[in-house]
C-alpha angles and dihedrals in degrees: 000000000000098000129196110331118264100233108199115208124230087249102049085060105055086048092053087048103056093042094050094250110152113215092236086066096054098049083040085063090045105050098045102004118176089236134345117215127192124266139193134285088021093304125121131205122233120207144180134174121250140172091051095311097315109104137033128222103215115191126183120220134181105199129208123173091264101047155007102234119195117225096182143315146222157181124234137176088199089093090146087048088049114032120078129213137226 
């Protein structure tokens, strides 16, 4: 089951550059996230924790009916701030 491609933004790959996010975790997040929340602009934000329930790898996707495509991502230790629960 592959699924529609994660296309990654140029953007999105500077910024994961500089923050030390390899591109195997984003797609990771995107193809089987902990949540997903929505986002604006029609966007959501898909989200999964990391580093033993810590952190969270937030990754922001606008999604079409060809593709995910990655607008930028992120790491954050505000995981209560972040994760919503059921």
């Amino acid at each position: 089951m592959p699924g529609k491609p994660v296309i990654v933004s140029g953007h999105a790959r500077f910024e994961m550059r500089r923050r030390g996010i390899r591109e195997a975790q984003v797609v990771g997040v995107v193809r089987l996230p902990g949540q997903v929340v929505p986002s604006r602009k029609g966007r959501h934000v898909y989200q999964a924790k990391i580093a033993s329930g810590k952190m969270l790898l937030r990754v922001v996707v606008r999604e079409d009916t060809s593709a995910y495509h990655v607008i930028t991502a992120y790491k954050t230790s505000k995981v209560a701030k972040y994760w919503k629960r059921p």
